[in-house]
N, C-alpha and C positions, 0 to 999 in steps of 0.2 A: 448224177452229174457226169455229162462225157467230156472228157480232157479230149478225146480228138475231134468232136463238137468246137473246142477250143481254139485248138490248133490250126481247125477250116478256119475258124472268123477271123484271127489273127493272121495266117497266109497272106502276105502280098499280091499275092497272083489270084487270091479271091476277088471277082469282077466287083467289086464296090466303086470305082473308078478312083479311087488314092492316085493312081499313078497319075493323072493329070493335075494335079495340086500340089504346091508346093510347103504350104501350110506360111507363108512367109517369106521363106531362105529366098524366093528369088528377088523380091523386093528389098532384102536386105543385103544380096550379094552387089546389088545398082547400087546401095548407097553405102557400100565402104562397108556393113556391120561385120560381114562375115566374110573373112578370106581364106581362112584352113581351115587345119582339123580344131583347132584351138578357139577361134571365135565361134564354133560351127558347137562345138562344146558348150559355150556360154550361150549361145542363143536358143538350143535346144533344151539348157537348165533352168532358160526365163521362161520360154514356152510350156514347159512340163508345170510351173509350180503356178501359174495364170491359168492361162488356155484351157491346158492338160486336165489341171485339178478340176476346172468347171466342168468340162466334159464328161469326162469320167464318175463324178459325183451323179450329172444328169443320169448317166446311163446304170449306173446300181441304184438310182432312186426308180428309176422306170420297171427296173426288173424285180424290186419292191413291191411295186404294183402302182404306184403315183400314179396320178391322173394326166397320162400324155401328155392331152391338151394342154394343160397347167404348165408343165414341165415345158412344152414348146414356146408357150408366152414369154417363160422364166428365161428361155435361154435368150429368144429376141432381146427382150429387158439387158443382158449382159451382154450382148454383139451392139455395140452401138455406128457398127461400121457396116453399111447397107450393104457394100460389095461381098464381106464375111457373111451377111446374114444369106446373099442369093449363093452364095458358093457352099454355106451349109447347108441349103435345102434341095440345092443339086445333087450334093453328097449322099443326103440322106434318100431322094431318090433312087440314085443308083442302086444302094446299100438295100435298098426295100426290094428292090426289083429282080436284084439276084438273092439274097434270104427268102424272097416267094417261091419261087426255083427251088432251091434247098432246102429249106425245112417250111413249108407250107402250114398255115397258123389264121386261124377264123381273126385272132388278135392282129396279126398284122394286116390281114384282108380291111377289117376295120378303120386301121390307121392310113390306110393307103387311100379309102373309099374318103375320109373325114380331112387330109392333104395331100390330093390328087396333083401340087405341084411340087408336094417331098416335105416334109418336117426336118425341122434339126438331127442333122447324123448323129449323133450321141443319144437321141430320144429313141431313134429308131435301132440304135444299135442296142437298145436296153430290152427291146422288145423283141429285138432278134435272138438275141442272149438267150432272152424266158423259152420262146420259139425252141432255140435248141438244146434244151434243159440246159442251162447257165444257168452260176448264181450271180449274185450283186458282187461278190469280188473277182469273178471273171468278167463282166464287163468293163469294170473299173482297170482291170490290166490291160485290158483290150485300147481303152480308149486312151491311155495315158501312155502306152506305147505306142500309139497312133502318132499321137501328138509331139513326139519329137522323130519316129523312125522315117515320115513324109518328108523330114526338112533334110535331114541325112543322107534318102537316096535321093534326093532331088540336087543338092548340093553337089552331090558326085558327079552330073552331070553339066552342071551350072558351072564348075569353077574346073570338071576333069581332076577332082579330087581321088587319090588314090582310095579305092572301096574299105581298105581292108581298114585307114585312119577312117574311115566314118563309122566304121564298126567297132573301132574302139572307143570312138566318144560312147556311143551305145552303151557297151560293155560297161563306160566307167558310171554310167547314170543308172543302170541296174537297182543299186541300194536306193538311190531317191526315187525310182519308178516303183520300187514295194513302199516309199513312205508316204507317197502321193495317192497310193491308192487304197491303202489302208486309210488314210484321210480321208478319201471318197468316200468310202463305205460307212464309214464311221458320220460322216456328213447326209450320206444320203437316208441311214435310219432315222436321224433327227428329221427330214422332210416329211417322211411317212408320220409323225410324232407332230410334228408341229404344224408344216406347210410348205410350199415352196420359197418364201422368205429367208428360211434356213439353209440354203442353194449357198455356195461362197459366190463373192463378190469379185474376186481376183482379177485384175483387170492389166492390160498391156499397153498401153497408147500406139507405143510404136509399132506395134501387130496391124492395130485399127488406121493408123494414117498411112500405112506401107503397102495396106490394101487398096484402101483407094486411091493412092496415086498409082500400084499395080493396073488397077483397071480401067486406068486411064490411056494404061500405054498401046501405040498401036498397034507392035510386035514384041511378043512374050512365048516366054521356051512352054509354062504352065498359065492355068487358068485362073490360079489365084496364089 
């Protein structure tokens, strides 16, 4: 297992395109959810323990060995917001396009060949994981600090939030980012055990309606 394997996937500045997403925060900086470091705290603790969890589970289930495709279905099934669903398979394009670049994988050739227009980022991030010898709880950290560090620096920018307070909501969600992802992992053996049924359910409304009045809007800082 290489920890600086790790380290690439997790980097910011790995071309995955994160930086144009906001994961939410911009949609909920328009409507009042989040105005500091403080709301910005609470909205990245709802995201981690929804979003985050689901994601993260997908991507140690993939690096388990689950059946992609299965897994791609599973995650559609949980994104019931069309705009999430085409912003996650942008994502996971990118995400495929530079991992092909970087650690070259007949498995990801595969997955790229079988959704030429990007699978779910989390599917593909599980497969990238395998790809760079990762196990299922490196993916699972990968994906779940995903899932709240986009709204963070994206907030930084959206409201000219001092960095160093978005770094500390961070810091202070640390402990729930090891409890979330040990959830994952622990969730994602059950899928190999039983099926993708066993996927959590964790669901957000306001994530899903904030999206698409997001992509509704004419002029936006992010994509989604």
């Amino acid at each position: 297992m290489s920890r600086g394997a790790l380290l690439v996937l997790a980097d910011g500045r790995f071309p995955a395109g994160g930086h144009a997403h906001s994961g939410g925060a911009e949609a909920a900086v328009k409507a009042g959810r989040v105005t500091g470091a403080a709301s910005l705290g609470d909205f990245c603790r709802g995201r981690l323990h929804t979003a985050g969890l689901v994601s993260a589970t997908l991507a140690a289930a993939a690096v388990l060995g689950v059946d992609p495709v299965e897994l791609d279905a599973a995650a559609d099934a949980r994104t019931p917001s069309p705009a999430l669903r085409v912003a996650a398979r942008k994502l996971g394009r990118q995400l495929m396009r530079a991992a092909r670049a970087t650690w070259p994988s007949a498995e990801l050739d595969a997955l790229a060949r079988e959704f030429p227009k990007g699978a779910h980022q989390p599917v593909v991030l599980g497969l990238v994981a395998r790809a760079a010898g990762l196990g299922a709880e490196d993916a699972a950290y990968c994906a779940a600090y995903e899932s709240v560090s986009g709204p963070a620096s994206a907030t930084v920018r959206l409201l000219s939030l001092d960095p160093f307070d978005a770094t500390a909501v961070l810091a202070r969600l640390a402990p729930e980012l090891d409890l979330v992802a040990d959830r994952a992992v622990e969730a994602g053996r059950r899928v190999v055990d039983e099926g993708v049924d066993a996927l959590p359910c964790a669901s957000a409304p306001l994530l899903e309606i904030g999206a698409e009045a997001h992509a509704a809007w004419a002029v936006r800082l992010f994509a989604s």
